[in-house]
Structure formats: structure tokens, C-alpha cells
N, C-alpha and C positions, 0 to 999 in steps of 0.2 A: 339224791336225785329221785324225782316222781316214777312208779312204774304206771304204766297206763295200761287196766285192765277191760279190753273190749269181748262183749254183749252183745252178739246180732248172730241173726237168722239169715244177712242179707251180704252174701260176698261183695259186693259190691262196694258195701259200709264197711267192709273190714280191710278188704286190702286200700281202701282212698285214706282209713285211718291212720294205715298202719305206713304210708307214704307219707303223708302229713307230719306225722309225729317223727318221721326220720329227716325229714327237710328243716324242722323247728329243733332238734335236736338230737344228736345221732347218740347222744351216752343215757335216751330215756329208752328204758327194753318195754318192748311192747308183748302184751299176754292176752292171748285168744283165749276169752274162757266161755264161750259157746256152749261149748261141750266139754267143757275141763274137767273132770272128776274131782278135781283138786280144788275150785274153784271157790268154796266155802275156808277152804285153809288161808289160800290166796287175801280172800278176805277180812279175816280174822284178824293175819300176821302184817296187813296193809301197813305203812306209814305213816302218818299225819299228810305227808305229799303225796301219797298214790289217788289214783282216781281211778275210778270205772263208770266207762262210758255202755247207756244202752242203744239202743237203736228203738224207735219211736214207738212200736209195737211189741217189743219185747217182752214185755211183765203183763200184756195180754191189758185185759180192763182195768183191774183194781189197781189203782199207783200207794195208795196210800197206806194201807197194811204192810205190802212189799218192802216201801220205803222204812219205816217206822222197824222192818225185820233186818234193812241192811244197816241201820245206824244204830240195832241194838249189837249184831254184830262185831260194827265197829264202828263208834262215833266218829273216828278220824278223816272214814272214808269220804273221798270229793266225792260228790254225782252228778252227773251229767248225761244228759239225752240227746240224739242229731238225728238226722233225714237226710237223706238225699230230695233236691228241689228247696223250694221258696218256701220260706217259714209258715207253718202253721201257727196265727196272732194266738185263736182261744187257748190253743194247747199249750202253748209258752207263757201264758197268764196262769192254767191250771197248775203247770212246775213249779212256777215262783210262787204261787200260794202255798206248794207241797216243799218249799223252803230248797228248791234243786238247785245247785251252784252255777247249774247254766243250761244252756241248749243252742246247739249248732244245727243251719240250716244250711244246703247246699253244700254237703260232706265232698260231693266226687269231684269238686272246685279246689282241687289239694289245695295251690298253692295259696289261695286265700284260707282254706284251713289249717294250711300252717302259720300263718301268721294267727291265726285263732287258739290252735295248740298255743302256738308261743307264748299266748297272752295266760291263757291256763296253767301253764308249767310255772309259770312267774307269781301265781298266788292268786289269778284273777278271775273272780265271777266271770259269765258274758251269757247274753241272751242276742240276738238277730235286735239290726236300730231300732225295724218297726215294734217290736214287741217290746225293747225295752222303752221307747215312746210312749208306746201306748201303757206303760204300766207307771210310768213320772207321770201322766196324765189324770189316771187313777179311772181308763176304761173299766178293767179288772174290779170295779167297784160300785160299778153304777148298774144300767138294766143290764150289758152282759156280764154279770156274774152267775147268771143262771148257764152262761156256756161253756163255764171254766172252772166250775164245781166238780166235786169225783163224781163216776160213773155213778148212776141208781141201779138199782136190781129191775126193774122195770128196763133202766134202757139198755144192760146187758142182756136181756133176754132179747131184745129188740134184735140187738146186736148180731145175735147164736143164731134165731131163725133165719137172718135176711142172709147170715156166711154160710149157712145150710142151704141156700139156693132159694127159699122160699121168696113170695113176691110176698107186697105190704098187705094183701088181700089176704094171704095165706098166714101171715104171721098176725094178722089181727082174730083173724080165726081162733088160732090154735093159743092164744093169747086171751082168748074171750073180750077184746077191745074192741072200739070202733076205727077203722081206718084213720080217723082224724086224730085219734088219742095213738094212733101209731104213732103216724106220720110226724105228730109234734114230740113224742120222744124222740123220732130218728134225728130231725133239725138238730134236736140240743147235744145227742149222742156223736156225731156228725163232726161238729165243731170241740166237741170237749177231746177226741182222737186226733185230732187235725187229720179228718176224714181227707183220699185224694182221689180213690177208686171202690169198688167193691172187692177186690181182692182184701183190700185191707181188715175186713171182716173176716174173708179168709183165713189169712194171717191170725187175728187173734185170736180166731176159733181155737187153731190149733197149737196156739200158746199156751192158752186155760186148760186144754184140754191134757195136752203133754205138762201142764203142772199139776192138775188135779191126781195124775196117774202116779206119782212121787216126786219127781223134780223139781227143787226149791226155784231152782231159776226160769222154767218155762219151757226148758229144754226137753227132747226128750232124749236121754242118752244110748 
């Protein structure tokens, strides 16, 4: 039986997980590694059935280094990412190009998340309709592919200033850019996050930032 290791900064996302996954199956033990110390062993020793779920902001901007860090780890490991609220399209395009086993939208909706879990326990990819729609369609391939691409260093910088409070005026400044060459990296920066607020900047600020200081996972312990 799968253990399911949850990734989030966001109690909210942990305990609707951690319901979910008990309503879908009460013999899968569920693992808060947030702040696990252990959580790299966890890893390591995973299953071919375990999975670890993050939460949408967790791994901060870079997905793709991360990833590439947790499937050297451990090829076996599932991954998957969720939110609370309505699917971000670009960002569930950006997963499935980063080859992620799925992403769940509207996490605090247990009981449709457990029927979600359920389908995951059982072996199964899943991405939200709209976004596996649009990716049978082949959106993910035409003009927006420029919003489902990884982060640039340009639009994480983008990113740092505006979660540092700064206005577009100010980060163009201190950027040497023109407002207009911001403002079209925020659009694309925006959509590749499945941007909802400006906290969300917030949020990543201090994910990068509590990784750069040592912590593999983002955390800061």
C-alpha cells in the first residue's frame, strides 16, 4: 500500500489532504514532511507506490532542477502538485511538460478529493478536465507555450522585487528595464505560477529564500 508524503506551507492543504486520503483509504498512512528532518530518507526509501504531494508554491520558482533532484533520489517516487480553488490551465500545462503524474485542483473539496486520491492510489495519472483538455488539444503547443515554459531568471527577478512590495515602476528601476519589458514578463511569469494574488509572490519569496539558506526542500527548519 502507497504512503502519501505531503509538502505544503499551507495547513489548510495539509489537513483537506490528510481527510481525503482517509476517506479514499484508511490502510494509506499519510506523512507530513513539511518540516520532516527525516524527509530526504523518506524519499530515498519511498516505494515504487508512494507519492509526494507539493502544494503549488512550494519548490518556490525553479520546477525543473527540483524535480530532476527528486527522481534522482528516487525514480520510483509518484509526484504530484494541488491548490486550493479552480485549476491554474498554464501551470498544469507547465507539470505535464515537467512529466508530473498529476495535479489536483480544489484540494479543501475533500470529498471530490477523495475520489481523486482514490484514482491516484489505484496507479492513475490525473490532471483537472480543463487542463487535461486543453493538453488532448495540444493548447500546450501552440502560441501558449510561452506560458507553460520554466521560470527565466528575468521573470524570477520579476517575481522577488514585486514579493518585496516593490510597485512595477520600482522593479523596473532597480531592474534597469522599461515598465513595458516588466510588465510583459509579469503576464508570462503570472500564468506559468498559476498566479491568484500577490501574496503568492510572497509565498515564493520565502520558499527560495528558506532554500537558498540550506533546505533541500524549501522549508526552513
Amino acid at each position: 500500500m502507497a504512503n502519501i508524503i505531503i509538502a505544503s506551507t499551507d495547513a489548510l492543504i495539509r489537513t483537506s489532504i490528510q481527510v481525503a486520503v482517509k476517506l479514499a483509504s484508511r490502510k494509506t498512512e499519510v506523512i507530513d514532511g513539511t518540516n520532516d528532518e527525516n524527509l530526504l530518507y523518506d524519499l530515498k526509501s519511498a516505494s515504487e507506490d508512494d507519492i509526494v504531494i507539493f502544494d503549488k508554491l512550494f519548490l518556490s520558482y525553479f520546477l525543473e532542477q527540483k524535480l530532476s533532484y527528486l527522481r534522482y533520489l528516487n525514480p520510483r517516487l509518484r509526484i504530484f502538485f494541488c491548490e486550493t480553488g479552480c485549476a491554474s490551465r498554464f501551470f498544469g500545462y507547465r507539470l505535464h511538460g515537467l512529466a508530473v503524474d498529476g495535479y489536483i485542483s480544489d484540494i479543501e473539496r475533500k470529498e471530490d478529493t477523495a475520489q481523486v486520491m482514490g484514482k491516484i492510489l489505484s496507479g492513475q495519472k490525473y490532471y483537472p478536465k480543463e487542463v487535461a483538455e486543453g493538453i488532448e488539444n495540444g493548447e500546450h503547443l501552440g502560441t501558449d507555450k510561452q506560458f507553460c515554459s520554466e521560470v527565466s531568471p528575468i521573470e524570477m527577478l520579476v517575481g522577488l522585487h514585486l514579493g518585496d512590495g516593490e510597485s512595477i515602476k520600482e522593479a523596473s528601476r532597480n531592474l534597469g528595464r522599461t515598465e513595458n519589458n516588466v510588465s510583459s514578463h509579469l503576464k508570462r511569469l503570472k500564468r506559468k505560477i498559476g498566479y491568484k494574488s500577490m501574496n503568492d509572490f510572497i509565498t515564493l519569496n520565502n520558499q527560495m529564500r528558506h532554500f537558498y539558506i540550506g533546505s533541500w526542500n524549501g522549508c526552513k527548519n
